[in-house]
C-alpha positions in Angstrom: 0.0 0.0 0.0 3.0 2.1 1.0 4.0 1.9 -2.5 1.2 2.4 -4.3 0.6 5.9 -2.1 4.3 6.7 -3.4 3.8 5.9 -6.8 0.5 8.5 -6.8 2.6 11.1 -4.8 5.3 10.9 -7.3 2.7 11.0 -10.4 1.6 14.2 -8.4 4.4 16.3 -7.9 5.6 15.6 -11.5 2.2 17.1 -12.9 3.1 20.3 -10.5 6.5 20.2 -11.8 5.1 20.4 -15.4 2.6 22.7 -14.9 4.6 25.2 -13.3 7.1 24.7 -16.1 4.6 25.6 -18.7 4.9 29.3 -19.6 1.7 31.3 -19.3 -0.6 31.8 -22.3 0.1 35.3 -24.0 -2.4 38.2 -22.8 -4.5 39.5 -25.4 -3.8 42.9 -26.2 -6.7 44.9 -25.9 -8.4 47.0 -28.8 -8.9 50.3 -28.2 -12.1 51.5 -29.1 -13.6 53.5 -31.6 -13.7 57.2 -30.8 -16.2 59.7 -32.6 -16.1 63.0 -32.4 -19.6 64.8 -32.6 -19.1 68.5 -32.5 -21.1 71.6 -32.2 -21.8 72.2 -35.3 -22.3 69.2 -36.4 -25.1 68.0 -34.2 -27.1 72.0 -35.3 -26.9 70.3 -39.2 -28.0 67.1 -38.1 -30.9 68.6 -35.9 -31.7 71.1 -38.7 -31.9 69.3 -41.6 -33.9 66.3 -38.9 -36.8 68.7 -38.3 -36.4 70.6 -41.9 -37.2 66.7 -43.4 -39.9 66.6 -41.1 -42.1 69.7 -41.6 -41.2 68.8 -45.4 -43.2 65.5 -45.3 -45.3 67.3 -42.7 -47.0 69.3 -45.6 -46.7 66.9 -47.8 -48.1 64.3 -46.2 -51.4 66.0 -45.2 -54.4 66.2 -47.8 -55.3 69.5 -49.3 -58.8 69.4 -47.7 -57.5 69.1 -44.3 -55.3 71.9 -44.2 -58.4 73.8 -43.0 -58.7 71.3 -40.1 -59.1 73.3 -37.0 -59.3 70.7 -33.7 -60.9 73.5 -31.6 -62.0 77.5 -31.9 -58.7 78.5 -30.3 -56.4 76.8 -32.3 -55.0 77.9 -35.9 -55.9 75.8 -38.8 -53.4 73.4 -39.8 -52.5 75.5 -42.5 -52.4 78.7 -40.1 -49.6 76.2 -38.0 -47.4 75.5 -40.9 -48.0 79.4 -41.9 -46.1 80.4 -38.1 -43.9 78.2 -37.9 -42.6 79.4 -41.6 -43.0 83.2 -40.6 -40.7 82.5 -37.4 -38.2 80.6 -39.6 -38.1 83.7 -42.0 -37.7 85.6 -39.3 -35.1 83.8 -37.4 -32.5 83.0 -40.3 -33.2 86.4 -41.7 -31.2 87.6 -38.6 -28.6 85.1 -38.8 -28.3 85.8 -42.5 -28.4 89.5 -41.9 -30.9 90.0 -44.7 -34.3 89.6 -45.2 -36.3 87.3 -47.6 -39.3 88.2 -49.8 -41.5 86.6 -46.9 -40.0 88.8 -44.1 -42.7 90.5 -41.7 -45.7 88.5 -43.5 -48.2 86.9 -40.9 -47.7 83.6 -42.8 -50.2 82.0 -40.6 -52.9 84.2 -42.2 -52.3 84.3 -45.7 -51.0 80.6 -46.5 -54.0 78.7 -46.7 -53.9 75.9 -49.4 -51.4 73.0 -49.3 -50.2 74.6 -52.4 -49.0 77.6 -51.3 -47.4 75.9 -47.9 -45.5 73.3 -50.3 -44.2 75.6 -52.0 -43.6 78.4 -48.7 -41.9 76.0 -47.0 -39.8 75.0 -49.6 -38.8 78.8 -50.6 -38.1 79.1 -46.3 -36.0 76.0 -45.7 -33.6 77.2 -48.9 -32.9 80.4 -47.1 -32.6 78.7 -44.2 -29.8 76.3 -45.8 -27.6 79.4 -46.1 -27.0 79.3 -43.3 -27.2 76.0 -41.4 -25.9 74.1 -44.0 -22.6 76.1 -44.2 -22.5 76.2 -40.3 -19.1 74.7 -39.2 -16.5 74.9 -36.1 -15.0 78.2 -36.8 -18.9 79.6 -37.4 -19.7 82.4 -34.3 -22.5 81.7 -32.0 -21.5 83.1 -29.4 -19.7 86.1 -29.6 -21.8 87.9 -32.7 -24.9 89.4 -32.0 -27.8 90.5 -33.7 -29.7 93.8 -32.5 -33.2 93.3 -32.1 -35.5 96.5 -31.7 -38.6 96.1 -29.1 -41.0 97.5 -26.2 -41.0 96.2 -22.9 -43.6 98.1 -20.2 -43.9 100.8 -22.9 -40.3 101.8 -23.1 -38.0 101.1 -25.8 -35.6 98.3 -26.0 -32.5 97.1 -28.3 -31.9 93.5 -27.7 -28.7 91.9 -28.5 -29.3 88.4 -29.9 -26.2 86.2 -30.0 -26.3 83.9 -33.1 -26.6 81.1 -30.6 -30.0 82.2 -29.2 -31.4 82.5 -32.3 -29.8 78.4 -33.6 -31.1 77.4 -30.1 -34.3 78.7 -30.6 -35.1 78.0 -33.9 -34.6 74.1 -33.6 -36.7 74.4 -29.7 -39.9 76.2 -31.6 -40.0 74.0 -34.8 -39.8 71.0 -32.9 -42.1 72.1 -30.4 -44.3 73.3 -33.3 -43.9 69.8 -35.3 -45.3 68.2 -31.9 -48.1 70.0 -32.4 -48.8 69.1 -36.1 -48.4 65.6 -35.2 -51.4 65.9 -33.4 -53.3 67.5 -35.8 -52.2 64.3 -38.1 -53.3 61.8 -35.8 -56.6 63.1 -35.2 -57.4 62.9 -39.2 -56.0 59.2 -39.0 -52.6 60.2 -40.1 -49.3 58.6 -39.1 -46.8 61.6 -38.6 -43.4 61.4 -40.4 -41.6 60.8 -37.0 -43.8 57.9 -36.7 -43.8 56.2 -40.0 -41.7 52.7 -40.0 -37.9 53.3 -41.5 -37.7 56.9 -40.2 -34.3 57.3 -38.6 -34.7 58.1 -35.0 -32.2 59.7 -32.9 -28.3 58.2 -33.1 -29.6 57.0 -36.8 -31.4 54.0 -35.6 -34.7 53.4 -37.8 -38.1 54.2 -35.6 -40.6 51.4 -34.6 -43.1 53.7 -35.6 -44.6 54.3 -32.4 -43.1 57.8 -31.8 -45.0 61.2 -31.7 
């Protein structure tokens, strides 16, 4: 028996022997991840030319007879909708231009009230709106030029300096809040908004499940 425990012992300490005598596998070397750089600028095209596609499809997408559709008294017609948000557009990339457009100071929500003249209004807006957000880059100023803006406030007169910033920030806020609201007015004639429709690319460029607003 004596042996037979020796035997094992010495069968043991030769696998130790071995196994310490075996060199380590080779680590791995890690791969470094991919690194992508979104910057300023570029995230203003992507969110302009997002929202631009949008109110595109908007109009299109709506029949002519609804674009008199009016949910409730005191609410504009969908046509009136389309009309302010294209009179604020005018408005806002007339002062980041620096020059106005043949729509400038025109109560847009008033007089456009076919399909056919918001087609074609909205395409005339978002061309002069280009201009200027589709040559928008890194070395572009938002911050430091300003635009002045003439006003009232409790009766007294005002000069407000816009910074080119305000007016990028504020333009993407209102049209997006705005397209929120046309969405609505879609879905109450039984019309899937843009946003919503399967294929759209959602935010990050993923594709939406069409269950979006």
């Amino acid at each position: 028996m004596r042996t037979i425990l020796t035997i094992v012992e010495m069968a043991a300490a030769a696998v130790a022997i071995a196994a310490q005598g075996v060199p380590p596998q080779a680590a791995v070397p890690a791969v470094p991840p991919q690194v992508f750089t979104t910057t300023m600028s570029a995230t203003i095209v992507h969110e302009y030319s997002d929202i631009k596609d949008l109110l595109t499809k908007t109009a299109d997408k709506m029949p002519a007879e609804a674009y008199s559709f009016q949910p409730t008294p005191e609410t504009r017609t969908f046509a009136g909708n389309m009309g302010h948000i294209l009179a604020s557009d005018i408005s806002q990339c007339g002062t980041l231009l620096g020059r106005k457009h043949a729509l400038s100071g025109q109560d847009l929500s008033k007089t456009l009230t076919t399909k056919a003249d918001v087609v074609k209004a909205a395409a005339d807006t978002f061309a002069f709106c280009d201009e200027y957000f589709l040559t928008l880059n890194e070395t572009t100023p938002l911050a430091d030029t300003y635009a002045n803006m003439n006003g009232r406030r409790n009766g007294q007169p005002i000069v407000n300096k816009l910074s080119s910033g305000s007016s990028v920030v504020h333009f993407l806020a209102h049209n997006n809040e705005e397209y929120g609201y046309l969405a609505v007015y879609m879905r109450l004639k039984g019309i899937v908004p843009p946003s919503s429709a399967p294929g759209t690319p959602g935010p990050g460029g993923g594709l939406a499940a069409g269950g979006g607003r």
